[in-house]
C-alpha positions in Angstrom: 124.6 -32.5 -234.9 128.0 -33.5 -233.4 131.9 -34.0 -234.6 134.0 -37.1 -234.4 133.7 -40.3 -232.6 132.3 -40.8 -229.3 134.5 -40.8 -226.2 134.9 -44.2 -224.6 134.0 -44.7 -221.3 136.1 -44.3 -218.3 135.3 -47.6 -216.6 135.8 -48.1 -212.4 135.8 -52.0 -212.1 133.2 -53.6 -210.1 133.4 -53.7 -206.2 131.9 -56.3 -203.5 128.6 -54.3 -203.6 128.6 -52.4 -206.7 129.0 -53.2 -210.5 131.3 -52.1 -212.9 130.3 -48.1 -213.8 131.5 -45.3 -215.7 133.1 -42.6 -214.0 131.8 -40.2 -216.1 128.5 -40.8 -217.4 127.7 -43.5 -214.6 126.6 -46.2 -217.1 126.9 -49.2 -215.2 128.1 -53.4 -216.7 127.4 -56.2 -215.3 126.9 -56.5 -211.8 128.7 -56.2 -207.8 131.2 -59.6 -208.0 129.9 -60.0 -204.2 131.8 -60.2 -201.1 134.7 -63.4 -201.0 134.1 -64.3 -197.3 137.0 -66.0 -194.3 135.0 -67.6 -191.9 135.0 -66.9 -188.7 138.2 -67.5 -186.6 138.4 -67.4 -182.5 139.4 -64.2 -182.5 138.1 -62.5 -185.8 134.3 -62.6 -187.1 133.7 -63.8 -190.3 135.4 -61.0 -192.9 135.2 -60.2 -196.4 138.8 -60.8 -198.1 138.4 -58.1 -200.7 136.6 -55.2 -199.0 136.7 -56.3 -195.2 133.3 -56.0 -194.4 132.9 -58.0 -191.4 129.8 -59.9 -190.1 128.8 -61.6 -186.9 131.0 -61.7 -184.2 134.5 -63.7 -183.3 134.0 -67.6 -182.4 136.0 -67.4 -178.9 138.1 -69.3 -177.6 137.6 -72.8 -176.4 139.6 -73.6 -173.5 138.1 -76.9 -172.0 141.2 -76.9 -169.4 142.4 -73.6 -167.5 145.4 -73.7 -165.2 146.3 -71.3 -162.4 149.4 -69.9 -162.9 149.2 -67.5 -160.1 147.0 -67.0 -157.4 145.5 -63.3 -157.1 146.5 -61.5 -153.9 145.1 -58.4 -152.2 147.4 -56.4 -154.4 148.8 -58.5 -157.4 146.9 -60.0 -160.2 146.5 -63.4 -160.7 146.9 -65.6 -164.2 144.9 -68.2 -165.3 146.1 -69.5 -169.0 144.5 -72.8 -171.0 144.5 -73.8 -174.8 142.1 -73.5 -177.2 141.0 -76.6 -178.8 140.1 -74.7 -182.1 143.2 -72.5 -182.9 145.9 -73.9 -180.5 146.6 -70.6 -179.2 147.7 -70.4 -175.5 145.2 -68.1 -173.6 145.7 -65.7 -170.4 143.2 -64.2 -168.7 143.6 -61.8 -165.7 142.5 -62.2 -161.9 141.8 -58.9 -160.3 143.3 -58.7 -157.2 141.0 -59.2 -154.6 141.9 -55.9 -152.1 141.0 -58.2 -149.0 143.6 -57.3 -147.0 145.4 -60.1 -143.6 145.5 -57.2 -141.3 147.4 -58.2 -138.2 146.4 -56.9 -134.9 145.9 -53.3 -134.3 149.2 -51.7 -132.5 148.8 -48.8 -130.5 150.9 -46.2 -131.2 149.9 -43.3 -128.9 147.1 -44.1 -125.8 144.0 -42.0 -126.0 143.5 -40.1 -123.2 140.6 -37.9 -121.8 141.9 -34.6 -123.7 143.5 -36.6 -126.9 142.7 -39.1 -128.9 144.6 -42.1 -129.7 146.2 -43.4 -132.9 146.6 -47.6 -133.4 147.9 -49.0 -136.7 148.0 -52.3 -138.5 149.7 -54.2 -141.2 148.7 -56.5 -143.8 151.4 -59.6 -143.7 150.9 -59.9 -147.6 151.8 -56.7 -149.0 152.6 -55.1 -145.9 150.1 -52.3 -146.3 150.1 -50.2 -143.3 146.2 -48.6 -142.2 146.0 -46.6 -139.3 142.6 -45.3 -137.4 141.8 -43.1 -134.7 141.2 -44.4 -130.7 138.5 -42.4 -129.3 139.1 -40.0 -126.2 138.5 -41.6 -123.1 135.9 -40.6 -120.7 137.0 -37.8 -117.6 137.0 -39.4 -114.8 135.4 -36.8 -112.1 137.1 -36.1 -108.8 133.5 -34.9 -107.4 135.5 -32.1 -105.7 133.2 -28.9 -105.4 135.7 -25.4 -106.1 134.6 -22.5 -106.7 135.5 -21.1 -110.0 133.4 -17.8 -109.7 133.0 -16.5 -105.7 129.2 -15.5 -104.7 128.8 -12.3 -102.5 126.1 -11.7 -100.5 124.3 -10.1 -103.5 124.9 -12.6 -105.9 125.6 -15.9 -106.6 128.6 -17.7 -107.5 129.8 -20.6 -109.5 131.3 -24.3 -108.2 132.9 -27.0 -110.7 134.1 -30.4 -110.2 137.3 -31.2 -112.7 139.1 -34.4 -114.3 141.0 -36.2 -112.1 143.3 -36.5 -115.0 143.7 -33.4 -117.3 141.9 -30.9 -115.2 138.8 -30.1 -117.8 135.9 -28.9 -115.7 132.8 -31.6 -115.7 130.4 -30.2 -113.7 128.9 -26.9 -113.0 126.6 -25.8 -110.5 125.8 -22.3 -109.4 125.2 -21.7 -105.6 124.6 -19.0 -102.7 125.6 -18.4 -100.0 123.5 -18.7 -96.5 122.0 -16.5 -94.5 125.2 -17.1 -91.8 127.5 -16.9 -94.8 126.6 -13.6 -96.4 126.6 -11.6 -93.0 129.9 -13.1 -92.2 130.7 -12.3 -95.9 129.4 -8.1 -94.8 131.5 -8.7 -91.3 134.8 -9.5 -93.5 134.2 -7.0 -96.1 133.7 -4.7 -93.1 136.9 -5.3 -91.1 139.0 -4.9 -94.4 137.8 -1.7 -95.3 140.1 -0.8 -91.7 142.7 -3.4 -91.4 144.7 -5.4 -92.4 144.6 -9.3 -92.3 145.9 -12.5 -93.2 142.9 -15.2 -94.5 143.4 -17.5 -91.2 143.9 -14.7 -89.4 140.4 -13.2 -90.8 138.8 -16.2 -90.5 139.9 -16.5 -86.2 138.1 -12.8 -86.4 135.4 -13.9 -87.8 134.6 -17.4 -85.5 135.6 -14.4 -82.1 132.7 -12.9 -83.5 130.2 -16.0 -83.0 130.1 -17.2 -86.5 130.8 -20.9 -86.9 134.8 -21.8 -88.6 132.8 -23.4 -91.7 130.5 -20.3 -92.4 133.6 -17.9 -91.6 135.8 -20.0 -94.1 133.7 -20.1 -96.7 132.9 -16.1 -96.9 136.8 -15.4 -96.7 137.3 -17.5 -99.7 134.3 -15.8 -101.3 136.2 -12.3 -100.7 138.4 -11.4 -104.0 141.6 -10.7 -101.9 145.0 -10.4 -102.7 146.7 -12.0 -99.2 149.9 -10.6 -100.4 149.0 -7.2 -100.6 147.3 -7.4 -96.9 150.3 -8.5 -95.6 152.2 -5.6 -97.6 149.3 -3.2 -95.8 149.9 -5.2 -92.0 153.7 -4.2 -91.9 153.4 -0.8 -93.1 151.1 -0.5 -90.0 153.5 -2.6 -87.6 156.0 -0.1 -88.8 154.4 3.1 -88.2 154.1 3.0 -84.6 157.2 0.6 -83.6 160.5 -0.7 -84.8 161.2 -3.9 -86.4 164.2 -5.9 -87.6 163.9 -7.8 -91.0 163.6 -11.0 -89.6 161.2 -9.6 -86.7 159.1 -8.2 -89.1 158.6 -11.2 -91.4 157.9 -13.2 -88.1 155.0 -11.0 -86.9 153.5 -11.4 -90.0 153.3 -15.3 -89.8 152.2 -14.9 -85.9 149.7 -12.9 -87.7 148.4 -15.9 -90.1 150.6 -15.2 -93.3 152.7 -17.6 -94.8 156.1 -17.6 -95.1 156.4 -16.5 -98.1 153.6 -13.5 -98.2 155.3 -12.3 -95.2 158.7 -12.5 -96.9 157.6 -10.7 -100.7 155.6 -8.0 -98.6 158.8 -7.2 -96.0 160.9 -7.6 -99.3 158.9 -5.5 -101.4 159.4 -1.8 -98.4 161.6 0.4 -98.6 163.3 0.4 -95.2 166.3 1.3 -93.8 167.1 -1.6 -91.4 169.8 0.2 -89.5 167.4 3.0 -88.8 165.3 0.5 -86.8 167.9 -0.6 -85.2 168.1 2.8 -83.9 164.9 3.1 -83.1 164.3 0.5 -81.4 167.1 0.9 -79.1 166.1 4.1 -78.1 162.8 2.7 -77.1 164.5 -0.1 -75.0 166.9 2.8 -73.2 163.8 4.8 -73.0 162.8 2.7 -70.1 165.6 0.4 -69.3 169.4 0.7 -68.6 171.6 -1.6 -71.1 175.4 -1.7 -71.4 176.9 -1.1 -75.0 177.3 -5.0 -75.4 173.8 -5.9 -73.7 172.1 -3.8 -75.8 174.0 -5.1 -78.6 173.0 -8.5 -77.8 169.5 -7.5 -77.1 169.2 -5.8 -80.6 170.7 -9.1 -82.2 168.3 -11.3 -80.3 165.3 -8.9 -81.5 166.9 -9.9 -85.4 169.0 -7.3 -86.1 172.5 -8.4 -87.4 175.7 -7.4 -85.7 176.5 -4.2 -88.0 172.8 -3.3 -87.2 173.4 -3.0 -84.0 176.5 -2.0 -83.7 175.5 0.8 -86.0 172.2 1.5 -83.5 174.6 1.1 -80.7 177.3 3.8 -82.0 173.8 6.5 -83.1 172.6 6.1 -79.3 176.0 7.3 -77.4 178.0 3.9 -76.8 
């Protein structure tokens, strides 16, 4: 049993798709009005006015007659535009630019060389875009010259290269030994150092005295790992042990003795003599078997090397 009236219903009115209903007790009345459809435009597909449901797709445009506006470049877009026969809109489309660059001709900016490579760049006369790309290292050009890099012995062998005329790189690398001429003049050498001193010509003239051809002796002298400038250190320590010697003399026996000026010079350099004392001695030995006057033996001395103080000095220690 129930009180009162019914309620009324709480009507929702009908949609596109559904019919009027009851939000409560979802009776329904009547039925969906169905959709009020815009056809189809160029640019919209064919919509419902009331709910926008849409259907299909947009006409498109139709452009019978497209002009170019602008052309596309390698780096700008182009424009086409036309209008459309069905809407009378004005329509632009896009060209991609194309990215095909008018390089000019490559310019070399820095030569490749045997040890470097080169750069060359180039420039596109539309946009001016600048690429640049590496110039392979050149070739070494050989000289074909055979040094030796590592000196054989008699025992064991030793290394030649041949270098870039250019940068100096080695190219080629052989290994060689030396003959059977070569390594006993190589043993005669190491010999006649283990004694005396000598200069590398001065070696070498030893060598050929002793029968062995100048190419064989030459060649086991440069094998020898020799410092020339401590041999002629060794030579005038000897010269001076058992007679006197100005500066100048000294430096000059040493090149009579095969060393170049300037071994000769660092090695008399590099003592620790007292020049005037020399001077002494050697006039002592030239009274010891000659008679001189103060200025003849003066003059003697000076001819010998020493300067004037030198022998004045040797002149005033001897009696004059």
């Amino acid at each position: 049993m129930t009180d009162g009236d019914p309620l009324a219903h709480f009507w929702k009115d009908a949609t596109c798709t559904e019919p009027k209903s009851c939000t409560k007790c979802g009776a329904i009345e009547g039925s969906a009005v169905g959709h009020v459809w815009k056809e189809a435009t160029c640019t919209s597909p064919k919509t419902c006015s009331v709910c926008n449901l849409t259907e299909g797709k947009a006409l498109g445009h139709i452009v019978p007659e497209i002009e170019t506006i602008s052309k596309a470049t390698c780096s700008i877009d182009g424009e086409t535009r036309g209008v459309c026969t069905s809407c009378g809109e004005t329509v632009s489309e896009r060209i991609p630019a194309t990215e095909e660059h008018d390089y000019s001709k490559w310019k070399v900016v820095s030569e490749a060389t045997c040890s470097e490579k080169g750069v060359q760049i180039r420039k596109c006369s539309v946009c001016e875009k600048e690429e640049t790309s590496e110039i392979a290292k050149l070739d070494h050009k050989d000289d074909n010259n055979w040094v030796v890099s590592k000196s054989p012995t008699a025992k064991t062998a030793g290394e030649k290269s041949t270098h870039c005329k250019i940068c100096g790189t080695i190219v080629q690398t052989e290994s060689f030994e030396l003959g059977l001429e070569e390594k006993n003049a190589y043993k005669s050498a190491e010999s006649y150092l283990s004694f005396m001193a000598f200069s590398r010509s001065g070696l070498i003239k030893q060598l050929q005295f002793e029968g062995y051809s100048k190419d064989a002796a030459t060649v086991a002298v440069d094998c020898l790992d020799v410092d020339w400038e401590k041999q002629a250190v060794k030579s005038a320590q000897n010269y001076l042990s058992f007679t006197a010697f100005s500066k100048s003399g000294l430096v000059g026996q040493l090149k009579f003795e095969g060393f170049s000026q300037e071994e000769a010079e660092k090695a008399v350099e590099s003592l620790n003599v007292d020049w005037k004392e020399q001077a002494v001695k050697s006039a002592q030995n030239y009274l010891s078997f000659m008679s001189f006057s103060r200025s003849g033996l003066i003059s003697q001395l000076k001819f010998e090397g020493f300067s004037k103080e030198e022998a004045e000095y040797a002149a005033d220690q001897v009696g004059y």
